[in-house]
Every structure is written in structure tokens, then in C-alpha cells.
C-alpha positions as CSV (number, residue, x, y, z in Angstrom):
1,X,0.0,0.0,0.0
2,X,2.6,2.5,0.4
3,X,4.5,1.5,-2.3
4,X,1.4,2.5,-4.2
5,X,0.9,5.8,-2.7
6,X,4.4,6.8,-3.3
7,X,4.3,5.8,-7.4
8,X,0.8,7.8,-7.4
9,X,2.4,10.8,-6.2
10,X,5.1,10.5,-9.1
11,X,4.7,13.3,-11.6
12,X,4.4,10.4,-15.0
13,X,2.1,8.7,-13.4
14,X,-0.1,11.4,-12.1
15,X,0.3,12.6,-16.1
16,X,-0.8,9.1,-17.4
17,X,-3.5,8.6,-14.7
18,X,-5.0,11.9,-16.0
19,X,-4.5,10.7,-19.7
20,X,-6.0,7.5,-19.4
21,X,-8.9,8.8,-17.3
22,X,-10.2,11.9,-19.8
23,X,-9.8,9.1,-22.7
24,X,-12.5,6.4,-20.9
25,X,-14.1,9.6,-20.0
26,X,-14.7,10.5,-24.1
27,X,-15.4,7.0,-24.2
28,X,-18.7,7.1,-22.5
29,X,-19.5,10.6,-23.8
30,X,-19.2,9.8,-27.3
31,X,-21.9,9.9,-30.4
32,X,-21.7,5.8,-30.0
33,X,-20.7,5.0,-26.7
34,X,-20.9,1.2,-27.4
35,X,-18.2,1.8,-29.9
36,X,-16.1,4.0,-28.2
37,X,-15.7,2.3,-25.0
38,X,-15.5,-1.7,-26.4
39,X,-14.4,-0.6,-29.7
40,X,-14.1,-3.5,-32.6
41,X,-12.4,-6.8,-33.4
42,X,-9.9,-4.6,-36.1
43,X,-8.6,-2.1,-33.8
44,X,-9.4,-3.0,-30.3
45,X,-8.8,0.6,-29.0
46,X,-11.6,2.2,-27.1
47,X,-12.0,3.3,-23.1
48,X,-11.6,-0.7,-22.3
49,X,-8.6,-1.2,-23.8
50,X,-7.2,2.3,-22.7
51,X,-8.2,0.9,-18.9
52,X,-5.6,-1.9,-19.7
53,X,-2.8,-0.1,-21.0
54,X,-2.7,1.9,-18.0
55,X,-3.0,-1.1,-15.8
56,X,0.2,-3.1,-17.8
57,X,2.1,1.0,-17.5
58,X,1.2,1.1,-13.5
59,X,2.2,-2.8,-12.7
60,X,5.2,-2.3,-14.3
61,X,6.1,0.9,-12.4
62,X,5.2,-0.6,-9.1
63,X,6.5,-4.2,-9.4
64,X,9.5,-3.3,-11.1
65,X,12.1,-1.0,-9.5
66,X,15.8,-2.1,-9.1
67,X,17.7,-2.1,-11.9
68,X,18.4,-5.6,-11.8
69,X,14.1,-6.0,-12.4
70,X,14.3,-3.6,-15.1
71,X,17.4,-5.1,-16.7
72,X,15.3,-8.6,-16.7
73,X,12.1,-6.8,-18.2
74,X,14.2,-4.9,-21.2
75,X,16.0,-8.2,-21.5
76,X,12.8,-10.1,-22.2
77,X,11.5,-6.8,-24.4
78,X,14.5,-6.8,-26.7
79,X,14.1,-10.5,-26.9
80,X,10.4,-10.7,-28.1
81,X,11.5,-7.4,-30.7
82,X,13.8,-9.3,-32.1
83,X,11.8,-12.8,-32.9
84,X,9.4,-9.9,-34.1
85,X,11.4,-8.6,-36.4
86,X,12.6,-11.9,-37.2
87,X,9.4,-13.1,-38.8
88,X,9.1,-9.8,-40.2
89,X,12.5,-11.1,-42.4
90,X,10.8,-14.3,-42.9
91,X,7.6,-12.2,-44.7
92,X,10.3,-9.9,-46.5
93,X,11.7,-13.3,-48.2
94,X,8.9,-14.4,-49.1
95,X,9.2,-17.7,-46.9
96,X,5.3,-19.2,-47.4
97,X,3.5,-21.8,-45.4
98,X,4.4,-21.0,-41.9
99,X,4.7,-17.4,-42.1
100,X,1.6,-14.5,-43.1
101,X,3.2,-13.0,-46.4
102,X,2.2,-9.0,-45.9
103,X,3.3,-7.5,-49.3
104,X,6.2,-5.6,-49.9
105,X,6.7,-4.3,-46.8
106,X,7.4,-6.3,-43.7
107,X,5.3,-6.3,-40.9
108,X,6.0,-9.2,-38.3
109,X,3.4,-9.9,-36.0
110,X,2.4,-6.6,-35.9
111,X,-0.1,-6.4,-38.8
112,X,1.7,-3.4,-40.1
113,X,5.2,-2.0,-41.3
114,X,4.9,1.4,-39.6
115,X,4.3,-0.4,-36.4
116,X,7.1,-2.7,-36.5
117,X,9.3,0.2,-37.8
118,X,8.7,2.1,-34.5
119,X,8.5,-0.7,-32.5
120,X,12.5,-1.2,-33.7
121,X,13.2,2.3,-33.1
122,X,12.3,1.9,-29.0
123,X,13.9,-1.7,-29.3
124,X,17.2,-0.1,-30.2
125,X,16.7,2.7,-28.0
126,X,16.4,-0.4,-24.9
127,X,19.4,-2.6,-26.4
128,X,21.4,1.2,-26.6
129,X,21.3,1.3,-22.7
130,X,21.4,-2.9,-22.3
131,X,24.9,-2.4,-24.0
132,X,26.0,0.1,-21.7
133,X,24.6,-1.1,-18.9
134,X,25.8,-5.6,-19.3
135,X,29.5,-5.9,-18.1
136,X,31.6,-7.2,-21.5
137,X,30.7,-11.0,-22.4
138,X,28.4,-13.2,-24.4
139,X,25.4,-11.2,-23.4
140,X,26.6,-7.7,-24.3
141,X,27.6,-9.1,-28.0
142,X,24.3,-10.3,-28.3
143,X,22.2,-7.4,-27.8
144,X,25.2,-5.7,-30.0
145,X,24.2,-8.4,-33.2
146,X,20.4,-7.9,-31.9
147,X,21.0,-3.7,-32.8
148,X,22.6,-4.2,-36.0
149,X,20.1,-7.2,-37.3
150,X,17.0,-4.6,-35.9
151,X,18.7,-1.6,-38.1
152,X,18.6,-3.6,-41.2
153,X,14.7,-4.2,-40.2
154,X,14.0,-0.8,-39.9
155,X,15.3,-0.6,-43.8
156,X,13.6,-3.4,-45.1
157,X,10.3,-2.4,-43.3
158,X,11.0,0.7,-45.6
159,X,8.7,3.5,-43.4
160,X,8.1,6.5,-44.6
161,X,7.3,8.5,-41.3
162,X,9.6,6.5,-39.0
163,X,12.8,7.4,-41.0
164,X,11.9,11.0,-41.0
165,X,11.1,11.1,-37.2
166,X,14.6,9.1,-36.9
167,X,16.1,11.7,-38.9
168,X,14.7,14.9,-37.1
169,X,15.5,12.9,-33.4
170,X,19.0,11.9,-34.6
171,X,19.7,16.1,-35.5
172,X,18.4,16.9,-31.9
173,X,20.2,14.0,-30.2
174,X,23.3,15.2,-31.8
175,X,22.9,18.7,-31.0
176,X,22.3,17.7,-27.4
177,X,24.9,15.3,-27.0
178,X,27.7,18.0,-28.6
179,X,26.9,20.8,-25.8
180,X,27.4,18.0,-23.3
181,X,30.4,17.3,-24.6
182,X,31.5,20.7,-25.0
183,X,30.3,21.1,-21.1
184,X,32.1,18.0,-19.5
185,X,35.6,18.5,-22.0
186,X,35.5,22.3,-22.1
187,X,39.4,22.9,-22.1
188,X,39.8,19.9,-25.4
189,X,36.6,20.6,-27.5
190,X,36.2,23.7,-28.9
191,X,32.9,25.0,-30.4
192,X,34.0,25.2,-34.2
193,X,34.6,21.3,-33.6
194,X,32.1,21.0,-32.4
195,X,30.2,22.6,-34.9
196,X,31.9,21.0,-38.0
197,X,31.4,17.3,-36.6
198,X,27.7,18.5,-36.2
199,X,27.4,19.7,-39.0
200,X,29.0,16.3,-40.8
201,X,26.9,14.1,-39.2
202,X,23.7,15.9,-39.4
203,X,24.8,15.6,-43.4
204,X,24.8,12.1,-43.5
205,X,21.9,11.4,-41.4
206,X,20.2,13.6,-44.0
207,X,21.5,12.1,-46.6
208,X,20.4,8.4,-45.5
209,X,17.4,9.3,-44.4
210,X,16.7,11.4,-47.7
211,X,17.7,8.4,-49.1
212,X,15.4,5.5,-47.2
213,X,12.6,7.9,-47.8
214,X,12.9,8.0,-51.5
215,X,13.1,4.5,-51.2
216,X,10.1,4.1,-49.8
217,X,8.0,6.6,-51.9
218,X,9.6,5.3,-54.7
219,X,10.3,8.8,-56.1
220,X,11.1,7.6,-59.4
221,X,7.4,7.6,-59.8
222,X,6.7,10.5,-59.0
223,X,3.8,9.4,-56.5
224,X,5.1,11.1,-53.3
225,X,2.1,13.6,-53.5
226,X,-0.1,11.1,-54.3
227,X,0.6,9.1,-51.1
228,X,0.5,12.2,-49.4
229,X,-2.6,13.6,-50.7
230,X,-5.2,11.3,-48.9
231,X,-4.5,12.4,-46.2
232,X,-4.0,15.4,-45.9
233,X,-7.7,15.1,-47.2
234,X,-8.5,13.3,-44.2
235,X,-6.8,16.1,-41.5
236,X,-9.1,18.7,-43.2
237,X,-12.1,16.5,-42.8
238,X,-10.3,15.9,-38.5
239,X,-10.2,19.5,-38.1
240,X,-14.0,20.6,-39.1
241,X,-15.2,17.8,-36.9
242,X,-13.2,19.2,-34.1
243,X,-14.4,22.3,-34.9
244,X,-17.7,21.0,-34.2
245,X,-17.4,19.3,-31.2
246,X,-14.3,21.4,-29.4
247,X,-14.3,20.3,-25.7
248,X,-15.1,16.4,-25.9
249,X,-15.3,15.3,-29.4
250,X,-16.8,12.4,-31.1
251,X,-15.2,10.1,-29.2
252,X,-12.9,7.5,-29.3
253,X,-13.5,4.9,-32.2
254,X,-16.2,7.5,-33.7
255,X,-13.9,9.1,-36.5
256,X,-15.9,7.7,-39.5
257,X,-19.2,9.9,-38.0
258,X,-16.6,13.4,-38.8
259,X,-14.6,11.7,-42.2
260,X,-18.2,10.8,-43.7
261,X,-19.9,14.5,-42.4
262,X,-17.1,16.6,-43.3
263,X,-15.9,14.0,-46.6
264,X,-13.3,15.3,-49.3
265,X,-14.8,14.2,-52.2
266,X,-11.4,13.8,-54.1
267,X,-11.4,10.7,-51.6
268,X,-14.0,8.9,-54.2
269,X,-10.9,8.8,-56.5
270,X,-8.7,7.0,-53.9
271,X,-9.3,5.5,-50.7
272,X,-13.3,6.2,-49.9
273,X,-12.8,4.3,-46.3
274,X,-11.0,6.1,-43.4
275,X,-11.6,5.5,-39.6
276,X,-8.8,6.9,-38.4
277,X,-7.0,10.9,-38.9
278,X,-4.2,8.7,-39.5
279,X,-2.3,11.7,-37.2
280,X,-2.6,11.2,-33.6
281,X,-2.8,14.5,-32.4
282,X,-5.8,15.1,-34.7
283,X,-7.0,11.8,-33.6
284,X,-7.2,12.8,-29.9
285,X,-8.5,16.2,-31.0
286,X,-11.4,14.7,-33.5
287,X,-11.9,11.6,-30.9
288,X,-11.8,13.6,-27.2
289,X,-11.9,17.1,-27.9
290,X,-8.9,19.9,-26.5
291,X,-9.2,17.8,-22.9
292,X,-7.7,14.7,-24.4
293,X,-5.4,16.7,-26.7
294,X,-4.1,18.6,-23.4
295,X,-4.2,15.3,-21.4
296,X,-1.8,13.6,-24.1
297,X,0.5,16.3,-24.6
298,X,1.0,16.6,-21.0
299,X,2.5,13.5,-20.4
300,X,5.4,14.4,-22.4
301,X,5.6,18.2,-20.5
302,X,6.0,16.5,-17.6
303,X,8.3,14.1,-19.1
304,X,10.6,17.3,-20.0
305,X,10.3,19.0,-17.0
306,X,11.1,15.9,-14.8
307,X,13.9,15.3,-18.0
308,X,15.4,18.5,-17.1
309,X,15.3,18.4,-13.3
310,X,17.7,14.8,-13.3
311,X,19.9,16.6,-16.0
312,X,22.8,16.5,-13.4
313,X,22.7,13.1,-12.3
314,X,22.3,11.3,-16.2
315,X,24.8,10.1,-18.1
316,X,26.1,13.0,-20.3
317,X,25.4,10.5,-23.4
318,X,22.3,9.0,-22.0
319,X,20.5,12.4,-21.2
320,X,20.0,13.8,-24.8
321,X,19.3,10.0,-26.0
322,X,16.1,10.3,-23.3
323,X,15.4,13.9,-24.6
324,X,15.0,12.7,-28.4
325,X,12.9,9.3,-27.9
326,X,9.8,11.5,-27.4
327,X,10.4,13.7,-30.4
328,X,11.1,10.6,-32.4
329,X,7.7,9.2,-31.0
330,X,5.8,12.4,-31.5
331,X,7.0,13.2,-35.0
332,X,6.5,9.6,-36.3
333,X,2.8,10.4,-34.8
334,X,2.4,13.1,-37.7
335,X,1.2,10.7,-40.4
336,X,0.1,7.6,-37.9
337,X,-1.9,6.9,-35.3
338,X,-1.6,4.7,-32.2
339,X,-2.3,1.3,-31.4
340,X,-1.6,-1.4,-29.0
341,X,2.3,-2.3,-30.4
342,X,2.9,1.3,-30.8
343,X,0.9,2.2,-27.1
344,X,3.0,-0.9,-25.4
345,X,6.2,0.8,-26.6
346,X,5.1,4.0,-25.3
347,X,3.9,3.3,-21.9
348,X,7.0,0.4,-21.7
349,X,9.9,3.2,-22.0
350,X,7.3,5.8,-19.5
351,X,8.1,3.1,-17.2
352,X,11.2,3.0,-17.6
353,X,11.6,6.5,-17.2
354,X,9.9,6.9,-14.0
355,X,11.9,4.7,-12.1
356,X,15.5,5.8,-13.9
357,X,14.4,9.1,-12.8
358,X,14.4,7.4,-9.6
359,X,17.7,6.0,-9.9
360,X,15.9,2.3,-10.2
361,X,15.4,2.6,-6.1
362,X,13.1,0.3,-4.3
363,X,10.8,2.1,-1.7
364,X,11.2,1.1,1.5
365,X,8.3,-1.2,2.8
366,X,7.0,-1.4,7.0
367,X,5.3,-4.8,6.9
368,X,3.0,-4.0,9.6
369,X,1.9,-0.7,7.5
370,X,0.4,-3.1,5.4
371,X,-1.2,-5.4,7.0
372,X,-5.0,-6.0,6.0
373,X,-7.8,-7.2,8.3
374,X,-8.1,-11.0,7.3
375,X,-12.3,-10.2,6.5
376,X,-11.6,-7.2,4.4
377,X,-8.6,-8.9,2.8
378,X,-11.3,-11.7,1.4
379,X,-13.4,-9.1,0.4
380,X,-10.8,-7.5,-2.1
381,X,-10.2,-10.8,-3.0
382,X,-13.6,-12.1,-4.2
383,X,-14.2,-8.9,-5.7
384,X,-11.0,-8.8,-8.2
385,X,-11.8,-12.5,-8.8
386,X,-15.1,-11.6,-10.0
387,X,-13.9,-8.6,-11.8
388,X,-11.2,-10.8,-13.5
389,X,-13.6,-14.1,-14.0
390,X,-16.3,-11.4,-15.5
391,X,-13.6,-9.5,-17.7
392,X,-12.4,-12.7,-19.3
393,X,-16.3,-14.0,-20.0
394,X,-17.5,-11.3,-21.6
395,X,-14.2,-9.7,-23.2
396,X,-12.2,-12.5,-24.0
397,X,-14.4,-15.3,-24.2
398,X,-17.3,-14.0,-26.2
399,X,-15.3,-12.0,-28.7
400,X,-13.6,-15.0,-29.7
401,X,-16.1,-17.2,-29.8
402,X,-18.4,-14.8,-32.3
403,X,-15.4,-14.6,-34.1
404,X,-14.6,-18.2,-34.7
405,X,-18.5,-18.7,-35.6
406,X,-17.8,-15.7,-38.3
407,X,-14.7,-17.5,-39.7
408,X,-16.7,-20.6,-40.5
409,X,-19.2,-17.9,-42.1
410,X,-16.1,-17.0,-44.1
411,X,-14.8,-20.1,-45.1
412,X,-17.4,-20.8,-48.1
413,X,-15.6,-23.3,-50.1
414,X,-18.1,-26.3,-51.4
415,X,-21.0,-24.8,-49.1
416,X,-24.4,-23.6,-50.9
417,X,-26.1,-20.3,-50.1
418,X,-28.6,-21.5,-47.8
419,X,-25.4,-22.6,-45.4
420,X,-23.5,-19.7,-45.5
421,X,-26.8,-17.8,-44.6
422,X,-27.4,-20.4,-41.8
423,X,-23.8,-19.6,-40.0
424,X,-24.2,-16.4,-40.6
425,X,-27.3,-16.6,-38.7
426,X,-25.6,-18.4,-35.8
427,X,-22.6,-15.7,-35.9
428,X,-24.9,-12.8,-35.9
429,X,-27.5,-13.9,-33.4
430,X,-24.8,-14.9,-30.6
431,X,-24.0,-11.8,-28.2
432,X,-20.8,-10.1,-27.9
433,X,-20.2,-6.7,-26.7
434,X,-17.4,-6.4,-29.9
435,X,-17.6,-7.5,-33.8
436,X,-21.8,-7.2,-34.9
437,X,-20.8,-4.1,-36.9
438,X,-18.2,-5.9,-39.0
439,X,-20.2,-9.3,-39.3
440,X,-23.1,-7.1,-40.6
441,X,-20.9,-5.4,-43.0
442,X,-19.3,-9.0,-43.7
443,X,-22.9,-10.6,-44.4
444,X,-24.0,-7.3,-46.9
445,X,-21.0,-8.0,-48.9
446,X,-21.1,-11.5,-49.0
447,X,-24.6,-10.7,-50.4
448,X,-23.8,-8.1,-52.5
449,X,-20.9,-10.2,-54.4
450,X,-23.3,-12.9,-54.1
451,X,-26.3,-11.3,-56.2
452,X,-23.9,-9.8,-58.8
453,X,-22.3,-13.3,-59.5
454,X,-26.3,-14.4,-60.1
455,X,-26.4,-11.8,-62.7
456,X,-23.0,-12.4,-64.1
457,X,-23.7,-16.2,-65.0
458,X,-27.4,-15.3,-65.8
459,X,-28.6,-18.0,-63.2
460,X,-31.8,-16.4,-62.7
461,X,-34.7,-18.1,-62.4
462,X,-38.0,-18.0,-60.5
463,X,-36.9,-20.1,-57.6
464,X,-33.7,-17.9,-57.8
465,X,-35.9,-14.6,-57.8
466,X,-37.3,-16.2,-54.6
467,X,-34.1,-16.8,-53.0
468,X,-32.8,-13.5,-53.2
469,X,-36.2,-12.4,-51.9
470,X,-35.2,-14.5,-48.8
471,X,-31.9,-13.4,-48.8
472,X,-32.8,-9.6,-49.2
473,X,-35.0,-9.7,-46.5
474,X,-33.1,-11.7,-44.0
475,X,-30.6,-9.0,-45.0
476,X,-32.9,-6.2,-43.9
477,X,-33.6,-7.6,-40.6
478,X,-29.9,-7.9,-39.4
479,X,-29.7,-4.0,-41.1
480,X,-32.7,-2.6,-38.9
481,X,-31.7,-4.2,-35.5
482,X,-28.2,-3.2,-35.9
483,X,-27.8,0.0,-37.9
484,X,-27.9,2.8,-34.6
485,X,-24.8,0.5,-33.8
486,X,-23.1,1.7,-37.0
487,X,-20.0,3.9,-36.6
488,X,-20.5,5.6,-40.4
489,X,-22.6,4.9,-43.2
490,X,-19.9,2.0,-44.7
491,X,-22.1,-0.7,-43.8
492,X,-25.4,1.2,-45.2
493,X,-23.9,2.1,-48.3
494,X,-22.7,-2.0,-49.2
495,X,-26.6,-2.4,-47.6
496,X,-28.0,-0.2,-50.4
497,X,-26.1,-1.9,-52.8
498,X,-27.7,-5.1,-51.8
499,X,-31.4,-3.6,-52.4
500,X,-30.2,-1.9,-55.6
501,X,-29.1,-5.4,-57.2
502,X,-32.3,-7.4,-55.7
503,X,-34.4,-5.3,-57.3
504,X,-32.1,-5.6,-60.8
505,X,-32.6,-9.4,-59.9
506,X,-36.6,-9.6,-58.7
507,X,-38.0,-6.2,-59.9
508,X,-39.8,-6.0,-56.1
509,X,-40.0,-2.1,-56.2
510,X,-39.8,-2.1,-52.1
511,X,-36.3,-3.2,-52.3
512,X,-35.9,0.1,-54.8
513,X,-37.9,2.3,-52.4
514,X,-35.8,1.1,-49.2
515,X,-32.5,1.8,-51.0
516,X,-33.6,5.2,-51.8
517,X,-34.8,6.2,-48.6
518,X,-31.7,4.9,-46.5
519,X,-29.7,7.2,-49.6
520,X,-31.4,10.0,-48.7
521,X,-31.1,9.6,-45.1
522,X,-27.3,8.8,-45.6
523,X,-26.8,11.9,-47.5
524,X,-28.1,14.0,-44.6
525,X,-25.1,12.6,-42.6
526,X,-22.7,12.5,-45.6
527,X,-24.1,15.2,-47.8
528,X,-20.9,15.3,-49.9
529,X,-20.6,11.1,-50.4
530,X,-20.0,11.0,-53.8
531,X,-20.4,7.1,-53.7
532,X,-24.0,7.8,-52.2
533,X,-24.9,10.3,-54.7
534,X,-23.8,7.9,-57.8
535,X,-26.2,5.3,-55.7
536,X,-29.1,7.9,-56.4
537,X,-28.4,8.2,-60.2
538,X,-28.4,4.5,-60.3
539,X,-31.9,4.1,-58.6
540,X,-33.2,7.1,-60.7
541,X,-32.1,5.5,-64.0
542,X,-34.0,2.4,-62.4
543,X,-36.8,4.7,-61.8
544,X,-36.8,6.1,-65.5
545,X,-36.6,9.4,-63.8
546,X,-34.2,11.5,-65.8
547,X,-34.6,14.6,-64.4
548,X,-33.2,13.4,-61.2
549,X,-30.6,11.8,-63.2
550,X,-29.4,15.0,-64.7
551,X,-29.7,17.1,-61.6
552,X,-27.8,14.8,-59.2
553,X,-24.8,13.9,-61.8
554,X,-24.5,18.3,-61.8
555,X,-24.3,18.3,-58.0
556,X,-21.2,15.6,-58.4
557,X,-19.9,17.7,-61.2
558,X,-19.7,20.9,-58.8
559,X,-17.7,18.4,-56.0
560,X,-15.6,16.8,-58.4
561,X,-15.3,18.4,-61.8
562,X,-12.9,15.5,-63.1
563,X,-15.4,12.8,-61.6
564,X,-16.2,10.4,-64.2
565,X,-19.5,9.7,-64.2
């Protein structure tokens, strides 16, 4: 118990304590709570999950404090990093069979090349101090070969962001690290050598990282403004939803609500689809408003003033290393958001910071301080049983069980119709507080590629008409119970789709009339959804109604001139 009170009063932890609070907070004051606070089986990062990463960031404060426990931590950190990594080479040559192939870039486990990128960035920032820190034998050369096999990772996974936030955290490092040395050797170093070896290796770091980065884009192309463009679309389309809701946002998870609202339509061209700023400040401003925005960025003031006030006492080399890890972290944040590998990291090296800043000291416990009365002690026991026995019922156990009942939904091969409709049935109607949103959006487009394959093969007969009459309408239930659970209008614009194609298939005129109701109730929340307004042309050219025809395909024309219609 006072082990606990004394971490609490710790500035970091007071900083991350506030963070994690304002962020369950926006949680539950979101548009759609549900979402917010449980979040999805894709990302897995509302106000439950935030709960967790400040749990993992406080246990490993409190339970860890010597340096010999925080030597074996960073030991087993560097270790998993590596294997990481390790498959990530696998992907990158293209080994098959045991290992998920993810494209050209290298991912690992991670599920994506900017998060193993700066997931080796705080791996060699951990084997950095391991080396200094390990006396010289076996162990030491290790985590030496470990640094050197991770720096070749971080050029395969070929990041765009991380190798610029590498580059601008390098310069500042540097700086740092020549006025310390300038400060400790002032009588062997002067400033013009100082300068000039600055000056040198800030060249080189520019020109690798130049370098990496046009590797990446693949400049020869010419397509670095056409990766770029998207989203910097998408920050415009962050900012006039914050605009809108300044103080709390949308909430976590509830991005889609101000991308589809305030939608670039140049997006129709590219990528339609984004549920994230894909920049984390704007994420935190669009998802909790200026609180969490302040909340985040404080963390890292405090960081900087606690930084500052231990300046003495670090090693003159270690000192600016600690400085730029944040600016690395913060500029790679520009162009990405966080998740769990990249929150882990983050929360993993605030640690490690708050008890370095302690010079790794354990506090000093009185046994009979801390003593509990034997009843009250098997009170707080049954009651974080219960919590953990709930938890793992209805946020483990559930969520995986819908989603193995959706993968056998998924898995199609040699099954007719009628049984992929019957497990999606089973899937859809078994309760979990994450995943109906994606098996509805699973089951329209199923049903959508379904009913255009019909067409295709000109299968259609009259006991075909009446299955896609079935089909339709079993569609439409799942639709109706679900939609106010929608983050978005992605699963009711595939829905539409479905009713536009049943009716090509059955000519039933209320499939017709639902699909244009639910794109005219769409377009109030997305007014500038090109998708949705090429949705109504099709429906009036169904409808024989040219007049609406030529008026909508005008109101694209004023959105996108170069739109082809």
C-alpha cells in the first residue's frame, strides 16, 4: 500500500493517470458510446482497452524498481523485438506456409510495417542502454548483433514516417549530445569542432534518411504527393469535426461519424474508407476534444520537465538519447496513429523513465503498514476474482467465440447459399459486446458479391428470384436491428447496394424504395458522399426518372469536376 501511494504521487504517473482517465471519460460521452468504450475486433482501441494499457504501464512501475528487475524486463522486451522482427525477415523473403506473407513491406506480428518500424526504433533505443549497462561477455555481443540485425529491419520495413522522425530525433540527439560534450571536455573541445562534426553528421543522417525515404516513396514515380494527398484530405475533414465538437469530441472509435460528415470528395478517387486521422494529435482532437489533446501532450511536459530536473545526475550520453525518444515518437505520430504495439512501446519506455528518474530505487516497505484485516482482505479478493472471471467471460471469451463462428461464415468453399446464410445466422445472433458491426458489414458484402455473381452467370430463375427475396429480407432484418450500432454509413452504403441489385434481380419495387430512402437519409449525414450520390443516379435511372438523373450527376460535377460519371 505505500509503495502505491508513493508511485501515485510520481509526476508520470499522475500525467498518465489523467491521460487514461479523460480518454474512458470521451469513451462514455461519445456519439456511440458502445463503440467507443468496447471498440471492434480490427482495432481494439476504445476506453476498455485504454483501462488496460494503463494497468500493464502502473504494474510495471510498481512491481519493477531495481535495476536488476528492469534489466530482466528490457532483456525479455528486446528479446520478443527481435523474434518480431525476425518473422518480419521471414515475410520480407517471401518464406510461405508458416509465415503470413504482408506485401512488400514487412510487418512481423504486428499487422503493419509502420508499427514494426517504431516498434525497432524503441527496441534499439532499450538494447542502446542494455549495452551500456551488461559488463563485456556473451550477453553484451548479443544485444550488440540484436541492434545491428534490428537496423537492417527498420530498412527493409522501408517506413516513410519512422525514417523521417529518426532523422529529425537523430539532428536533436546530436545537438544535445555535442553541448554536453562541449560542457564536460570544455578545455579539449572547442565550439568550431564542435560545430563541424555537427554539422558532418547531421549531413549524413540527411542524406540516408533522404535516401530511405525516397526509397520508400519510390520517387522515381513520381507518386510522393499522391501518397500524401489522402490524407491530408483526411486532416481537413479531422479538423472541421473538431471544430464541431471542441471540448469532448466524437469520441474515441467514432472518427468515420466526422470523415463521412465533413468527406473530401477527391477521396471517391482514392481511398473512400478512413476510420482513423491517420495523425494522432488530430486523432485525440477529433476523438476527445482539446481535454484529451491537453491530457496527451501533457504526459510528455512532464516528461521534459522531470527530463530537465535529473539533467545532473544522467549520463552526459544518456540524457539527450532520453530527450530525443519523445520527439522521435511524437514526430512519427504526424502521419500515424496509435495502437496497442505502438501504445505498449510507449507506456513500456514511461516506465522505464519513472523509475530511472528514480535512480531504479526500491521504496522502502514497514510490513505491519500493510497489513489487512483478514475479513476485508477476502473481500478485495472475491471482488477482483469476480472482476477478473467477468472480464475474461465477456471480453475474451465471447469476442472469440463470435469470431470463430464468423470464420466458419467466411470459409465458403463447397457450401451452398442457404449454409452460409445459416452460420451467418448463428454468428450474428450470438451476443458479444465487440464484432456485430463488422459481421453485418461481412454478411451485406457476401450478399452483395453474391447477387452480382447471379447476374453475371445469368442464373436467374423463378426459384432464384425467390431466394434472393429470402436473402434480401433476411438481410434487412440484421440491417434494422443493428444500424444505430453503425459507426459511419460503410455498412449502409454495401446495404444499399444489396437492395439496388435485388431489385435488378426480382424487380420487387420495395427493395428500390428502401435503397432510396436509406440514400437520402445517408446523404443528410454525408451530404458530400459522392459514392452515395452515384447510388441515387443509379436508382433514378431504375426509376426512369431522368430529371433526377441530370440534376444529381450536376451536384457531383460541382464536387468533383474530373469525376467520371
Amino acid at each position: 500500500v505505500e509503495k502505491i501511494k508513493a508511485k501515485i504521487k510520481h509526476p508520470i504517473v499522475i500525467a498518465v493517470s489523467i491521460f487514461a482517465s479523460v480518454f474512458v471519460l470521451t469513451s462514455l460521452t461519445a456519439v456511440n458510446s458502445q463503440a467507443a468504450f468496447w471498440s471492434n475486433f480490427e482495432r481494439a482501441e476504445g476506453g476498455w482497452q485504454m483501462i488496460h494499457y494503463f494497468l500493464f504501464f502502473f504494474l510495471i512501475t510498481v512491481a519493477f524498481e531495481s535495476l536488476g528487475e528492469w534489466l530482466m524486463l528490457i532483456r525479455f522486451q528486446t528479446v520478443v523485438s527481435f523474434l518480431v522482427s525476425l518473422y518480419g525477415l521471414a515475410q520480407f523473403l517471401g518464406i510461405k506456409n508458416s509465415f503470413i506473407i504482408s506485401g512488400g513491406q514487412p510487418s512481423g506480428t504486428l499487422g503493419n510495417a509502420s508499427y514494426l518500424a517504431i516498434n525497432i526504433i524503441f527496441s534499439l533505443f532499450f538494447l542502446g542502454w542494455l549495452v551500456y549497462k551488461e559488463r563485456w561477455g556473451s550477453l553484451k555481443f548479443l544485444w550488440m548483433f540484436m541492434g545491428i540485425f534490428q537496423i537492417l529491419m527498420l530498412f527493409i520495413a522501408k517506413n516513410r514516417s519512422t525514417f523521417f522522425a529518426l532523422a529529425i530525433g537523430l539532428i536533436v540527439v546530436i545537438a544535445l549530445l555535442a553541448l554536453e560534450l562541449h560542457k564536460k571536455h570544455k578545455s579539449r573541445l572547442s565550439k568550431k569542432t564542435l560545430f563541424l562534426c555537427y554539422i558532418a553528421t547531421v549531413s549524413i543522417i540527411t542524406i540516408i534518411s533522404a535516401t530511405s525515404i525516397a526509397i520508400a516513396f519510390n520517387i522515381k514515380d513520381g507518386n510522393i504527393f499522391d501518397a500524401i494527398r489522402p490524407r491530408l484530405w483526411t486532416w481537413g475533414s479531422a479538423l472541421s469535426g473538431f471544430i464541431e465538437k471542441p471540448l469532448l469530441g466524437w469520441g474515441p472509435e467514432n472518427f468515420s461519424y466526422a470523415f463521412d460528415k465533413y468527406y473530401n470528395p477527391n477521396h471517391s478517387l482514392v481511398e473512400p474508407w478512413f476510420d482513423r486521422a491517420h495523425n494522432a494529435f488530430l486523432e485525440y482532437l477529433t476523438g476527445g476534444g482539446v481535454l484529451l489533446l491537453l491530457a496527451y501532450l501533457l504526459i510528455f511536459f512532464i516528461f521534459y520537465r522531470h527530463l530537465f530536473r535529473i539533467r545532473e545526475r544522467s549520463d552526459y550520453w544518456f540524457w539527450p538519447v532520453l530527450f530525443g525518444m519523445p520527439i522521435i515518437y511524437l514526430v512519427n505520430g504526424i502521419t500515424m496513429f496509435e495502437v496497442l504495439p505502438i501504445y505498449i512501446c510507449l507506456f513500456l519506455f514511461l516506465g522505464f523513465f519513472t523509475n530511472y528518474s528514480s535512480n531504479f530505487q526500491s521504496i522502502p516497505i514497514n510490513i505491519n503498514d500493510n497489513k489487512i484485516k483478514e475479513p476485508l482482505r477476502w473481500v478485495v479478493t472475491f471482488l477482483l476474482v469476480l472482476v477478473t472471471a467477468s472480464s475474461i467471460y465477456f471480453t475474451i471469451y465471447l469476442p472469440y467465440k463470435k469470431n470463430k463462428l464468423t470464420i466458419k461464415a467466411l470459409l465458403i468453399a463447397q457450401k451452398t447459399p442457404q449454409e452460409v446464410y445459416e452460420q451467418y445466422k448463428e454468428s450474428l445472433s450470438f451476443y458479444s459486446p465487440i464484432g456485430q458491426s463488422e459481421l453485418d458489414q461481412q454478411l451485406f458484402t457476401f450478399t452483395d458479391n453474391l447477387f452480382a455473381y447471379f447476374q453475371e452467370k445469368k442464373i436467374i430463375n423463378k426459384e432464384r428470384k425467390s431466394d434472393v427475396e429470402n436473402i434480401t429480407q433476411f438481410n434487412m432484418s440484421w440491417f434494422e436491428r443493428d444500424e444505430k450500432g453503425y459507426v459511419g454509413i460503410k455498412n449502409a452504403y454495401i446495404f444499399i447496394n444489396v437492395l439496388i441489385e435485388a431489385y435488378k434481380i426480382t424487380g420487387n419495387k420495395k427493395f428500390l424504395e428502401k435503397s432510396k430512402e436509406l440514400v437520402n437519409k445517408n446523404l443528410t449525414l454525408a451530404p458530400t458522399r459522392v459514392e452515395l450520390l452515384k447510388q441515387k443516379i443509379e436508382i433514378a435511372d431504375l426509376e426512369g426518372d431522368k430529371k433526377t438523373v441530370d440534376k444529381v450527376k450536376n451536384e457531383i460535377k460541382k464536387l468533383l469536376p474530373n469525376f467520371p460519371i
